[in-house]
C-alpha positions as CSV (number, residue, x, y, z in Angstrom):
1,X,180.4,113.5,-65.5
2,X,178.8,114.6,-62.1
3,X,175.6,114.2,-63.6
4,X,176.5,110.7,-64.8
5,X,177.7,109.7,-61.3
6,X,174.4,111.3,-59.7
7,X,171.7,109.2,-61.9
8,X,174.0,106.2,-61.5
9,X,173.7,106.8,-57.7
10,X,170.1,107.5,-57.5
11,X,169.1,103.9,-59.8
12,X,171.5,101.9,-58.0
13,X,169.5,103.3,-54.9
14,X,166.1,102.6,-56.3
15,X,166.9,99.2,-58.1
16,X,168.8,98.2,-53.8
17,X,165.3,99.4,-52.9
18,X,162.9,97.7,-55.5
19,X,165.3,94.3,-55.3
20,X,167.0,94.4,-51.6
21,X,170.1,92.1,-51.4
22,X,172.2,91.2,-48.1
23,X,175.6,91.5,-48.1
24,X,177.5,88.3,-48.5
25,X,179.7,88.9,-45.1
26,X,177.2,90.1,-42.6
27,X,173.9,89.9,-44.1
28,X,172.5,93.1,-43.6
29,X,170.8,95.1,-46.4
30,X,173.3,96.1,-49.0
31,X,171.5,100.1,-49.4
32,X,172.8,100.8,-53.2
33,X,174.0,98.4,-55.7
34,X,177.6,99.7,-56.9
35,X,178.9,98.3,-53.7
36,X,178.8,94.9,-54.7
37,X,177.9,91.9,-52.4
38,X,179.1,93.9,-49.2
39,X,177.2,96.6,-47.4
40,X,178.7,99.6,-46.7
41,X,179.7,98.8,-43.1
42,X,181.8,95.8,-44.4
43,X,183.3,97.7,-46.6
44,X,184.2,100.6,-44.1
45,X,186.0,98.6,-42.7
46,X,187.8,96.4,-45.4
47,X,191.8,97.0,-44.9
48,X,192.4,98.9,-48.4
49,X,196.0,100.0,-48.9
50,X,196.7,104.0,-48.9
51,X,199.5,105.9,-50.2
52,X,200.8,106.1,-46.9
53,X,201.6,102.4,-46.1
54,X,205.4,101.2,-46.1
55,X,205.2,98.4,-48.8
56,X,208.1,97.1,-50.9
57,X,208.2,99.0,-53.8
58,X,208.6,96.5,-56.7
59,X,205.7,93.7,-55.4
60,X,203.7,95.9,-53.0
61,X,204.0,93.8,-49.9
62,X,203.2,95.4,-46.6
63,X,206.6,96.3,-44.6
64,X,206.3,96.7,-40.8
65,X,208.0,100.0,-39.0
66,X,208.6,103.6,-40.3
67,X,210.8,105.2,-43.1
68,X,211.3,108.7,-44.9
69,X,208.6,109.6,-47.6
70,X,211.1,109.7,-49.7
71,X,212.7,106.8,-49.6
72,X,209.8,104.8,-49.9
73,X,210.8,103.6,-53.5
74,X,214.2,102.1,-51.7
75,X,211.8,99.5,-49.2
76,X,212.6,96.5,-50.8
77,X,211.1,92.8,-49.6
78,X,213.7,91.1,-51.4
79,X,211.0,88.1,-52.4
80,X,210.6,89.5,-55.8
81,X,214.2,90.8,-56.8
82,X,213.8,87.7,-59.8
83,X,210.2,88.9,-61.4
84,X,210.0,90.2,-64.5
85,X,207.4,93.1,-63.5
86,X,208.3,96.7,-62.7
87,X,206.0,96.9,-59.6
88,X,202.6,95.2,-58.7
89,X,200.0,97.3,-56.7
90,X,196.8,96.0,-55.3
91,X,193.8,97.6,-53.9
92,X,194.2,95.8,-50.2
93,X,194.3,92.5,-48.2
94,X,192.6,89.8,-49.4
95,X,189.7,89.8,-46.7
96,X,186.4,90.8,-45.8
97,X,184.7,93.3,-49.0
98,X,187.7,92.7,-51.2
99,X,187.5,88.7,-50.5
100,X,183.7,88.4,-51.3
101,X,184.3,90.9,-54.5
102,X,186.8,88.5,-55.9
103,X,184.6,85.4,-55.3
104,X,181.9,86.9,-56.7
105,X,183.8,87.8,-59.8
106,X,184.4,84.6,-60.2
107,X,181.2,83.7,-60.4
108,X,179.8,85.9,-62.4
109,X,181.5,88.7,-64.5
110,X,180.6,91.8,-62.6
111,X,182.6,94.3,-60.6
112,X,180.6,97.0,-59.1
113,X,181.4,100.4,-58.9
114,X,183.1,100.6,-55.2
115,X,186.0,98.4,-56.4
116,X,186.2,100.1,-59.7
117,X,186.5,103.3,-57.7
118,X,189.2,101.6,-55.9
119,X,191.2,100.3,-58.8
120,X,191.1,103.6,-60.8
121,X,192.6,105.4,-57.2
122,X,195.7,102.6,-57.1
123,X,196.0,103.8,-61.1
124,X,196.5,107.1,-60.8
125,X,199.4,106.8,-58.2
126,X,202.8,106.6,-59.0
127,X,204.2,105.1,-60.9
128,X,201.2,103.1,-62.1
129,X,200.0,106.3,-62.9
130,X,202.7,105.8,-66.0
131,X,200.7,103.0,-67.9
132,X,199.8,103.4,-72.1
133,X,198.2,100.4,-72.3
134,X,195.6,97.9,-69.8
135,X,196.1,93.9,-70.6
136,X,193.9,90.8,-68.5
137,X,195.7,88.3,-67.3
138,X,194.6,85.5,-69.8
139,X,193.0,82.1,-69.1
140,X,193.6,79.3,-71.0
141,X,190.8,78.7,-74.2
142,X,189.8,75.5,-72.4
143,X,189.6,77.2,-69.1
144,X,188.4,80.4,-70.3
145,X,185.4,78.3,-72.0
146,X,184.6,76.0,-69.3
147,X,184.4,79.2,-66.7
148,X,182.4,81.1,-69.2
149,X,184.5,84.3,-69.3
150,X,187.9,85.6,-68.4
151,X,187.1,87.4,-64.6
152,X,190.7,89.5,-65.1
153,X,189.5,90.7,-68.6
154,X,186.5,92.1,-66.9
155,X,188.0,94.0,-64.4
156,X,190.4,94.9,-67.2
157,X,188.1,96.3,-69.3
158,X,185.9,98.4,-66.5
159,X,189.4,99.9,-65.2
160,X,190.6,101.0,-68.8
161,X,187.0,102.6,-69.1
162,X,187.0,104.5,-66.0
163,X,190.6,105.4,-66.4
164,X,190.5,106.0,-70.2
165,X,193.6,103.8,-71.2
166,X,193.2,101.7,-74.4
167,X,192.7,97.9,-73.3
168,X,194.6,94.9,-75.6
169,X,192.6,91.7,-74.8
170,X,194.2,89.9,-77.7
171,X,198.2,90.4,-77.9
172,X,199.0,88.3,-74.7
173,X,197.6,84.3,-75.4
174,X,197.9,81.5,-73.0
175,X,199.5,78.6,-74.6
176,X,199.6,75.8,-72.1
177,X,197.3,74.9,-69.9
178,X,199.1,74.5,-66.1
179,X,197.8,72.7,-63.1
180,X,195.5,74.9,-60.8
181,X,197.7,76.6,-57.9
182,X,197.1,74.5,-54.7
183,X,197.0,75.6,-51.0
184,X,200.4,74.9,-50.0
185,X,202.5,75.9,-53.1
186,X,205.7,77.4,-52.4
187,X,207.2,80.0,-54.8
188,X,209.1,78.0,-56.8
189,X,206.5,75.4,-57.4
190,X,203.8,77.6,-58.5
191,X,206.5,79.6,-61.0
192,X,207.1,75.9,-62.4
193,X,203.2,75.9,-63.2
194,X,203.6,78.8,-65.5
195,X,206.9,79.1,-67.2
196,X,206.5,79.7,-70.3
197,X,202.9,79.6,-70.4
198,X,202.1,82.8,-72.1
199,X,203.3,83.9,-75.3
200,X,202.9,87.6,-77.1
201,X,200.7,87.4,-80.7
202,X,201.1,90.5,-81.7
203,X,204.9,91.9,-80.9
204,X,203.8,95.4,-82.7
205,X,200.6,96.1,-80.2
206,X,202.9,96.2,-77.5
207,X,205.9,97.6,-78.4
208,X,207.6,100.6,-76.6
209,X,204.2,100.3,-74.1
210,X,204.0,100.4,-70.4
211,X,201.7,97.7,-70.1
212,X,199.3,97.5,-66.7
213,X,198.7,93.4,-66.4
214,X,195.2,93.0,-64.1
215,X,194.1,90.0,-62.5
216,X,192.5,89.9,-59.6
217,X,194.5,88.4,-56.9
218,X,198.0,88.6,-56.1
219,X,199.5,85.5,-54.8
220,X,203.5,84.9,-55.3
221,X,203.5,86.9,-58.4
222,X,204.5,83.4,-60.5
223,X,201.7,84.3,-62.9
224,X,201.9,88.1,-63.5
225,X,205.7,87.9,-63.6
226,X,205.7,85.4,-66.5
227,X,203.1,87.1,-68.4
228,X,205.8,90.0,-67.9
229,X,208.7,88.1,-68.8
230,X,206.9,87.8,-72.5
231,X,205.5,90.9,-72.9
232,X,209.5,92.5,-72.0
233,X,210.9,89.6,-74.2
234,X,208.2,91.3,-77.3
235,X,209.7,95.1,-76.2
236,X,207.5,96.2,-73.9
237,X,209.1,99.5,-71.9
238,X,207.4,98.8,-68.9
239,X,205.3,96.2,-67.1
240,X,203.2,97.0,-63.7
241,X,200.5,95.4,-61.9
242,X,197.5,95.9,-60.7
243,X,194.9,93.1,-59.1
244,X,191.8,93.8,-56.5
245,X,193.6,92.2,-53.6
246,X,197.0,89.8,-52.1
247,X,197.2,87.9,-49.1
């Protein structure tokens, strides 16, 4: 394994060298490939959540001030009390490295080592850490054939890799096609846009599981939290969460 992460290391160095690219935030030379589009400067100093930050347990939104270690599974935002997920956890704020890795990813279905790193780390913590089974967000046929490829079923399957969890890609189906979140959504509207959008096609791939959704952004939580609702509806044990970044 340490061998494997030393030749990667050296090529991506020698391919960054052969074919220099400039990060996508400051434009400086981006030194070895499995960062991505961002240097290693920008991503220094990209705000990437730690164990240590007060966030409500269930939807894993920052929470201001201090509280006892161990009651940190009692912080509670109260925004998410109706989703149908366990928890959701994601890698950090959606800015700077972790803003131009999702963009990217939408573009073109790569994730680079860094944020792979990064996912894996949020995986093994509690009480992600508990997850059978790794399942992408789907996109709808139409969508997912006009985009070219499903950007949460890549990240999906380079996470179940790394972390060595089996990945589903086909038991969770998007039925109906929604209208495209729009700056300026509220909660409610944007849960409208997806109920009962998803539906389970195979009940016995996912039963007794505890399933980790991935997408790549974190928003409201409409969209994880009704693909949640049907994989608990199809007996599911658990559902979490896991997405590059959230606002």
């Amino acid at each position: 394994m340490l061998l494997t992460r030393t030749v990667n290391s050296l090529y991506n160095a020698l391919i960054s060298l052969v074919y220099p690219q400039a990060c996508s935030l400051c434009g400086a030379s981006v030194e070895d490939r499995g960062l991505g589009v961002a240097c290693a400067r920008c991503w220094s100093s990209a705000r990437t959540f730690t164990s240590k930050d007060i966030i409500c347990w269930k939807c894993g939104a920052l929470s201001l001030g201090t509280i006892d270690p161990e009651k940190r599974d009692q912080v509670r935002c109260r925004r998410c009390d109706q989703d149908a997920f366990t928890v959701a956890r994601a890698c950090g704020s959606y800015e700077g490295a972790l803003r131009a890795s999702v963009l990217a990813l939408k573009r073109e279905p790569y994730i680079s080592q860094r944020l792979i790193g990064l996912l894996v780390e949020i995986q093994r913590r509690a009480p992600l850490d508990k997850a059978t089974l790794v399942i992408p967000v789907p996109l709808h046929p139409e969508r997912e054939m006009a985009r070219g490829f499903n950007q949460a079923a890549v990240i999906g399957s380079e996470l179940a890799r790394a972390a060595r969890l089996p990945f589903d890609q086909v038991s969770l189906s998007r039925t109906l096609p929604s209208e495209r979140h729009r700056a300026g959504m509220d909660a409610r509207a944007r849960r409208e846009t997806v109920a009962g959008a998803f539906n389970v096609r195979y009940p016995r791939l996912i039963e007794g599981e505890r399933i980790l959704i991935v997408d790549d952004v974190f928003t409201t939580g409409a969209t994880v939290s009704a693909c949640a609702a049907a994989l608990m509806a199809s007996g599911a044990k658990e559902v979490f969460v896991l997405t590059i970044a959230r606002p």
